[in-house]
Phi, psi and omega in degrees: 000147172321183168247342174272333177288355234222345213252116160338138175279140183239137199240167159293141184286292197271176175284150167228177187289029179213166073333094204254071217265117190249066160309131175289126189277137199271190198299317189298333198276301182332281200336298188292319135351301198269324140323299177275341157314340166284325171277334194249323206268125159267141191265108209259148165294130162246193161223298169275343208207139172319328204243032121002147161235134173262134212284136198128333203267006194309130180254151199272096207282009187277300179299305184296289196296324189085023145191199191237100173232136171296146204247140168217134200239112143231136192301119171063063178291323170076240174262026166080340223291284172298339165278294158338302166322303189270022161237007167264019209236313212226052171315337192251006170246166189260164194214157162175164223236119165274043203258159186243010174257064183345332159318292158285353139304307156302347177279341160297330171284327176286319180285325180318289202276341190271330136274036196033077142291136209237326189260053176250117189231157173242185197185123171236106181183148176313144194285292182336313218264305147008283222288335220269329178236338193245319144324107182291183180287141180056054134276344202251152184242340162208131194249128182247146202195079178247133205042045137012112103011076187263007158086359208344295189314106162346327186269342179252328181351316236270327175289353186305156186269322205255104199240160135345337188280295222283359190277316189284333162288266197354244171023287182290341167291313174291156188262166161282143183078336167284150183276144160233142211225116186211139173252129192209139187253013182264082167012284195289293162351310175269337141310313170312322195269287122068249184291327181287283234264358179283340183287319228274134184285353205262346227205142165223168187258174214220022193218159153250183198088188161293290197239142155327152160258155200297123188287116162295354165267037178228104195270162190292144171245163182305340182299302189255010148296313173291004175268332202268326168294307170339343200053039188253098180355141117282113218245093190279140165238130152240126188248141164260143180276124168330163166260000000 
C-alpha cells in the first residue's frame, strides 16, 4: 500500500458555508465540462477537502486572463446569471466566478460561450480558502458576495459566510480603494453583515443611510425573485477597502 494510501482521510477544522450536496449534471452540462473546462475553469491544487485550495497555490491573473485588467470576483456565482451579464457586459475587466456546484458552473459556461465570452474564468472551491491561497493579496478590485446562504436557523449561524474571520480574508484580497459589495433577502442576516463589516477596521462604508441602493451592475436573479415574492426586503451593503 502507498504512503498516500496509507494516510487518514482530513477533513476541515472549521465548518463551511455549504453543503456540496451530488447533484446529478444533465447530459448537456456533462458536455459543456468536458468541452468548456479547459478554458474557462482553473485547475487548482487541492488540500483537505474536494473543494479545497492548497496554500502555496496562488495564480498570477496577468497570466490567467493573458493581460492586466481590473478583477472582480464573485463569490457563490450559483448558474452564472450576474456574472456572464457582467463581463459580456464590461469587456475590459476580468471576472471570476466561484461556486462549489459544478452544475452551476457548467451552466455558466454554456451561457459564457453562447455569448462568446473571453474574460471569464472559474474556480469550483470554497471562497475563503480562493481569496486566501489562489488570490494574490490586493488583487481583486471588487469582491460581490450576492445572496448568501443565510442559514436561518439559529443553530446553523455558525455556518453564515460573512463573519469577522472572512471581513479579515476579503480585506486582504481587495486592493485599496476596492470594493465590496452584498446583497441579502435575509433580515437578520443583513444586520449581521452589517454589523461586521461596519466593525471590520479594514472597510468603510461606501453608503449613507440604513442600506445601499440597489448596484446596477447586479441583474435580478431567481435567488431575489424568489425572496421579493416572499415579501421579503432586498438589502444592498457597500464597502470600500482602506488603503
Amino acid at each position: 500500500m502507498s504512503d498516500a494510501a496509507s494516510e487518514p482521510h482530513r477533513y476541515r477544522e472549521k465548518p463551511v458555508s455549504f453543503v456540496r450536496r451530488s447533484g446529478r449534471m444533465t447530459d448537456g452540462q456533462d458536455r459543456a465540462w468536458a468541452d468548456l473546462a479547459p478554458f474557462y475553469v482553473i485547475d487548482v491544487q487541492r488540500d483537505a477537502a474536494a473543494t479545497s485550495i492548497l496554500p502555496g497555490s496562488a495564480i498570477d491573473p496577468t497570466v490567467v486572463w493573458e493581460r492586466d485588467a481590473p478583477l472582480v470576483v464573485e463569490i457563490g456565482s450559483g448558474q452564472g446569471h450576474a456574472i456572464v451579464h457582467a463581463a459580456t457586459n464590461h469587456p475590459d475587466t476580468d471576472f471570476l466566478a466561484v461556486e462549489v456546484f459544478r452544475a452551476g458552473l457548467a451552466r455558466t459556461m454554456l451561457d459564457a460561450d453562447r455569448e462568446d465570452v473571453r474574460n471569464l474564468r472559474l474556480v469550483e472551491a470554497n471562497a475563503p480558502e480562493v481569496l486566501q491561497h489562489l488570490l494574490p493579496a490586493a488583487s481583486t478590485s471588487e469582491l460581490w458576495i450576492f445572496f448568501p446562504d443565510p442559514w436561518h436557523k439559529n443553530k446553523h449561524n455558525k455556518r453564515r459566510l460573512v463573519t469577522p474571520e472572512f471581513a479579515a480574508i476579503a480585506a486582504a484580497a481587495v486592493k485599496g480603494g476596492g470594493m465590496l459589495r452584498l446583497a441579502t433577502d435575509w433580515q437578520d442576516y443583513a444586520d449581521q453583515m452589517r454589523d461586521v463589516l461596519d466593525a471590520s477596521p479594514d472597510f468603510d462604508r461606501a453608503f449613507a443611510g440604513e442600506w445601499a441602493e440597489r448596484f446596477d451592475g447586479r441583474v435580478v436573479t431567481a435567488f431575489e425573485r424568489k425572496g421579493a415574492a416572499k415579501g421579503r426586503a432586498i438589502r444592498d451593503l457597500a464597502y470600500r477597502r482602506r488603503p
